[in-house]
C-alpha positions in Angstrom: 130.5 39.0 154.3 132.6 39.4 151.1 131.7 38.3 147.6 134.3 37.6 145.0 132.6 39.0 141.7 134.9 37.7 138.4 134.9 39.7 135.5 135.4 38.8 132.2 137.5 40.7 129.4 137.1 39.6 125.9 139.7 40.5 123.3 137.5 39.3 120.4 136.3 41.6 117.6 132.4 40.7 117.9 132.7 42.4 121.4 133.8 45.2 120.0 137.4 47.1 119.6 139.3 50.0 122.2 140.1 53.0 119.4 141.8 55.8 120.7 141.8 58.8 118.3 144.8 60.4 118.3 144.0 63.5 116.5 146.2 66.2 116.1 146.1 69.7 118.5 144.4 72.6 117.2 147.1 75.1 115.6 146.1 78.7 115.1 147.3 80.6 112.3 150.8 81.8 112.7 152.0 85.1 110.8 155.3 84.1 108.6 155.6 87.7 106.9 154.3 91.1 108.8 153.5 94.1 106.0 156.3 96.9 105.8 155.7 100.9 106.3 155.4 102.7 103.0 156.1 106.3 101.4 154.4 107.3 98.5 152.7 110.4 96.9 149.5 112.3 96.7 147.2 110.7 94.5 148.8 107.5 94.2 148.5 103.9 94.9 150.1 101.7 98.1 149.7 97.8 99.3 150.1 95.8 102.4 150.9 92.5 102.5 150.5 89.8 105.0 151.7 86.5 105.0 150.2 83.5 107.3 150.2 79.7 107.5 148.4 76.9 109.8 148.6 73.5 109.9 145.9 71.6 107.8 143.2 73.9 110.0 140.9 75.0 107.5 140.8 78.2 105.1 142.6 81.5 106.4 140.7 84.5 106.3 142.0 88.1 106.5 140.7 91.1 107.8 142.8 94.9 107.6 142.5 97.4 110.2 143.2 101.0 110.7 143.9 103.1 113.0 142.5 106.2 111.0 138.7 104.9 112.3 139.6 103.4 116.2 141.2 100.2 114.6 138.0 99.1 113.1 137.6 97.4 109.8 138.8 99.0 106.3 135.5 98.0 104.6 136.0 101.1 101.9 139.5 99.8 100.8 140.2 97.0 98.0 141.3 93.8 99.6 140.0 94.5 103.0 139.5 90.5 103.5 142.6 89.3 101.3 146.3 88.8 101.9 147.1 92.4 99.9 145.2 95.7 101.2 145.7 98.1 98.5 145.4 102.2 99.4 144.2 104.4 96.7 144.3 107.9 95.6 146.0 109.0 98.7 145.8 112.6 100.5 147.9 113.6 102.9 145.3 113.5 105.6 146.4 109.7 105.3 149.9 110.4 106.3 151.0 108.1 109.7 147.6 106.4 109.5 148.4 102.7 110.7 147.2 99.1 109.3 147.7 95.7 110.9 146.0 92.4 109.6 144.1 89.7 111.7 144.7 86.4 110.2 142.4 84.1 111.5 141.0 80.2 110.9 139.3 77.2 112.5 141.7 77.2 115.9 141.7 81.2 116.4 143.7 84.4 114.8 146.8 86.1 115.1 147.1 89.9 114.4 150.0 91.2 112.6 152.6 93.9 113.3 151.5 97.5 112.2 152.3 99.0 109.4 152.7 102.7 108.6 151.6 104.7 105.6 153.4 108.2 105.0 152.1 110.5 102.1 153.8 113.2 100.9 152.6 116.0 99.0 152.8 116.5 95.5 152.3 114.6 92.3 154.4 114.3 89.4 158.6 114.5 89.8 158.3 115.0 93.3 157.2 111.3 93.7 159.3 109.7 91.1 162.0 106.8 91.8 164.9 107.5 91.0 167.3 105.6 93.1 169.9 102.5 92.3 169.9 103.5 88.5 172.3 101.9 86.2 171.2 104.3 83.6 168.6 107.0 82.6 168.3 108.0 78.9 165.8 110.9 79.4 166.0 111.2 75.4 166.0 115.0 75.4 169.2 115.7 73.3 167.4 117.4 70.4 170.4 116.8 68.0 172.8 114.9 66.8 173.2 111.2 67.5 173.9 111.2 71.2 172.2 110.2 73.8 173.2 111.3 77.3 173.0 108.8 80.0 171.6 111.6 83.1 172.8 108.5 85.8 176.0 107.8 84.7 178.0 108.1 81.4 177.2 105.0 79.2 177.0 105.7 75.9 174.0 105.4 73.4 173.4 106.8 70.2 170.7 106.9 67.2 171.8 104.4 64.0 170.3 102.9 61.0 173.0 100.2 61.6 172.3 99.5 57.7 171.9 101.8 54.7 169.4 103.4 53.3 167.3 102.2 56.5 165.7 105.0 58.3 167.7 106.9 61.0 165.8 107.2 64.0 164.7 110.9 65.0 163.7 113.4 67.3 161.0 114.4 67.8 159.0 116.6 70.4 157.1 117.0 72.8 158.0 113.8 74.8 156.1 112.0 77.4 156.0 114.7 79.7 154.5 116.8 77.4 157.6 119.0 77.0 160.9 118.1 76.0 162.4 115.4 73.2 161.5 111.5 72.4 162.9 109.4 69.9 160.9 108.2 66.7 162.5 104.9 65.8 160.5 104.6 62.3 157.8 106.0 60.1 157.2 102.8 58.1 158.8 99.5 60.6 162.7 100.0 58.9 164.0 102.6 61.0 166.9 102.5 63.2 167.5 102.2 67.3 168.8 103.5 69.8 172.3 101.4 70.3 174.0 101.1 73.4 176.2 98.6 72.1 177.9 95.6 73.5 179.3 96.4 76.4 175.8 97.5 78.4 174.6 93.9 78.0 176.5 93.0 81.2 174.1 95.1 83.6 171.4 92.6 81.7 172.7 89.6 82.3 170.3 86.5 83.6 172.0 85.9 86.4 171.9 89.3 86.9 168.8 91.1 89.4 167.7 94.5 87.6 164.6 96.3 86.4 163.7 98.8 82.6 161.2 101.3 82.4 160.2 102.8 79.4 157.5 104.9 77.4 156.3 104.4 74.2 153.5 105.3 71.8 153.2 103.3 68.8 152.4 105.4 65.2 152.2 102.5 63.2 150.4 99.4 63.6 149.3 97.9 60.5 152.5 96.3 59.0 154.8 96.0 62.4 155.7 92.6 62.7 156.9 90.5 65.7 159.6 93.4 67.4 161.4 94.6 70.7 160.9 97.7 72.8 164.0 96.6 74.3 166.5 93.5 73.2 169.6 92.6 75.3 171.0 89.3 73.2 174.2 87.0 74.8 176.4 85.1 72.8 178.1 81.9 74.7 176.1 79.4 77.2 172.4 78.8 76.9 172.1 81.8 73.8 170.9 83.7 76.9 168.5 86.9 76.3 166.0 89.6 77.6 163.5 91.0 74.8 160.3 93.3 75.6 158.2 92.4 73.2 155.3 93.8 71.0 153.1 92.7 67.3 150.7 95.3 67.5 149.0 94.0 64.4 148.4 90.8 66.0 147.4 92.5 69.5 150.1 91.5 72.1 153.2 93.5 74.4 155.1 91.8 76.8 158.4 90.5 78.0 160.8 87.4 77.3 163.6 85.9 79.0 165.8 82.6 77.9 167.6 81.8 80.9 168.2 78.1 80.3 164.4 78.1 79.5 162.2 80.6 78.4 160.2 83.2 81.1 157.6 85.2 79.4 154.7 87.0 80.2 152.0 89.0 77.7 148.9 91.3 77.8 146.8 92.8 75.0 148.8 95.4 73.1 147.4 99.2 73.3 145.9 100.0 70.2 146.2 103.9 70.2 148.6 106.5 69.5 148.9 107.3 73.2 151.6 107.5 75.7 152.0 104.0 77.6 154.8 103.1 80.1 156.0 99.4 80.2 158.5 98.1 83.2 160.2 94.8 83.1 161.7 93.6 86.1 163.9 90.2 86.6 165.9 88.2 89.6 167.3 84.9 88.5 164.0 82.3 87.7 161.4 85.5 88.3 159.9 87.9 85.9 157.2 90.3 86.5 156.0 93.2 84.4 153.7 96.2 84.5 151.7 98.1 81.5 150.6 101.1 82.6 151.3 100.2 86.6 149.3 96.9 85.9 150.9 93.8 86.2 150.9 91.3 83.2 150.0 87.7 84.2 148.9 86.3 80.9 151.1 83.7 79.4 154.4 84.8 76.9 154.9 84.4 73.6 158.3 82.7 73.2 160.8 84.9 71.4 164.1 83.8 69.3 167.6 85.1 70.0 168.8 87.2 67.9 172.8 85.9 68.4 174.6 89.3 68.8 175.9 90.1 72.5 174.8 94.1 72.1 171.4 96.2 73.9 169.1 97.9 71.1 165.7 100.5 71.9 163.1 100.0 69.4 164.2 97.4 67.2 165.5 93.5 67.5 169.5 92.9 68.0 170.1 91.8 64.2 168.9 94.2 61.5 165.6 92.8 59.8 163.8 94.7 57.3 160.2 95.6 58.9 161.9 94.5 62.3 162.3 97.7 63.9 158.9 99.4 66.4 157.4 101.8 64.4 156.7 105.0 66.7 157.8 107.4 69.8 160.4 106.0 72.8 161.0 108.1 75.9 162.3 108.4 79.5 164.4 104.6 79.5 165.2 103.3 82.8 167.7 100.8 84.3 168.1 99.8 87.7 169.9 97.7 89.5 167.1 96.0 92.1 163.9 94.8 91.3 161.2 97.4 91.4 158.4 97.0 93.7 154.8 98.2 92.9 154.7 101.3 94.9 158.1 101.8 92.9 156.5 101.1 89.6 153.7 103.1 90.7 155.5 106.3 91.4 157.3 106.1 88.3 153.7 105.8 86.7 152.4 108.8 88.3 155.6 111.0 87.9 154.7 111.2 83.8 
């Protein structure tokens, strides 16, 4: 015998509702930017960087390996479980070691392409960068008013720029501890080193290009708002780069105006000592290093000065008390931006 059973389906909301939850797949993190091999010196500083994404799948974490220990974790190395592993004080021992990254979240990891380190030996000039210079005033002329461009031939010299204003100096031993520097001033209305209008080009803000330079300040107390460094523009915008530094109020640190100002500042050294500050600009980006540590802290914005020329150690348009009152040395211009390893061995090579 066979029954006909009916059945029933109800469509209304008090017997409930059909919900299908269409929830998106699980997506593993995904590697967008492997770390690159590096060179440096003895006794210097490297970093690796990784780069990762996911899709809405929790936090990424990070974990560096080497091969120096059977791939096993880097525990002893700053960063070990961030985005940048950073490699101090290297020996050469560390030469061809290996590092990779394993990026991982919610849905599973991915593990990055390796990396190689190569150290060589030697610390000091051996390690120094000195590639894609535009110029390199090493300041160790000694006399007259000239100073020698050791990367190409622009020219530079030492000038009041206004009587009886001090002209700037030289003065030894330099940054190295041997050779010449410049003393712009013994009282804030010195001179500069000039290198006229012409140099400005290399500087412009559509420009990509990087400055190193030393300096050691000598006189604090009456040193008012000043440059290190000042390329001015004339034409679209008043366009300008200016390295900054009040060391009576406490701040150093760069400017650009570039349609809108760019600036970045740190506390100001407050010794006589030797201390190396590196600019470095690509259109809409500005980074900068004191003493191989970048500067982060928010600018202090800083007028144009109107006249299309480059000045050391003093502002583009002569101003009594306007001018940096100490030592420059070893002034750098290069056509790319510098990276940190870059910076670094430039550090380390004084």
């Amino acid at each position: 015998m066979k029954y006909l059973i009916p059945i029933l389906l109800f469509c209304s909301s008090a017997f409930g509702q059909l919900v299908i939850n269409n929830q998106s797949p699980c997506v593993a993190a995904s590697i967008t930017g492997n770390p690159a091999s590096v060179t440096n010196i003895t006794n210097s500083t490297v970093s690796f960087t990784v780069t990762a994404s996911a899709s809405s799948t929790g936090p990424l974490s990070y974990q560096w390996q080497t091969n120096s220990v059977g791939g096993s974790d880097v525990a002893g190395y700053s960063g070990f479980t961030s985005s940048t592993l950073w490699v101090s004080n290297l020996t050469a021992v560390q030469s061809n070691w290996a590092f990779r990254c394993i990026v991982t979240n919610s849905c599973g990891n991915v593990t990055s392409t390796v990396a190689m380190l190569t150290v060589t030996n030697g610390t000091g000039g051996g390690g120094d960068y000195t590639d894609n210079l535009i110029a390199w005033y090493k300041l160790d002329d000694g006399t007259g008013v000239n100073c020698s461009d050791s990367a190409d031939s622009h020219a530079a010299n030492l000038t009041n720029r206004t009587a009886p204003y001090e002209l700037p100096a030289w003065s030894a031993p330099g940054v190295t501890g041997s050779g010449w520097c410049v003393w712009c001033s013994t009282n804030n209305d010195g001179g500069c080193i000039d290198l006229g209008t012409s140099f400005s080009s290399y500087l412009s803000v559509t420009s990509t290009f990087s400055v190193s330079l030393w300096f050691a300040i000598t006189n604090s107390g009456n040193m008012i708002t000043t440059s290190l460094l000042m390329t001015s523009f004339t034409g679209a915008n008043d366009d300008f780069i200016n390295i900054g530094i009040n060391p009576s109020v406490g701040w150093i640190g760069p400017t650009c105006y570039a349609s809108g100002y760019y600036s970045l500042s740190t506390a100001c050294p407050s010794d006589t000592s030797w201390h190396n500050i590196v600019v470095t600009w690509t259109p809409s980006t500005l980074k900068s290093y004191l003493d191989n540590v970048a500067i982060v802290g928010a600018g202090k914005n800083y007028l144009d000065e109107g006249q299309a020329r480059t000045v050391i150690g003093s502002v583009t348009t002569r101003v009594q008390g306007a001018n940096f009152s100490g030592f420059i040395d070893d002034v750098r211009f290069y056509s790319v931006v510098l990276t940190t390893n870059q910076v670094n061995s430039i550090y380390l090579a004084k």
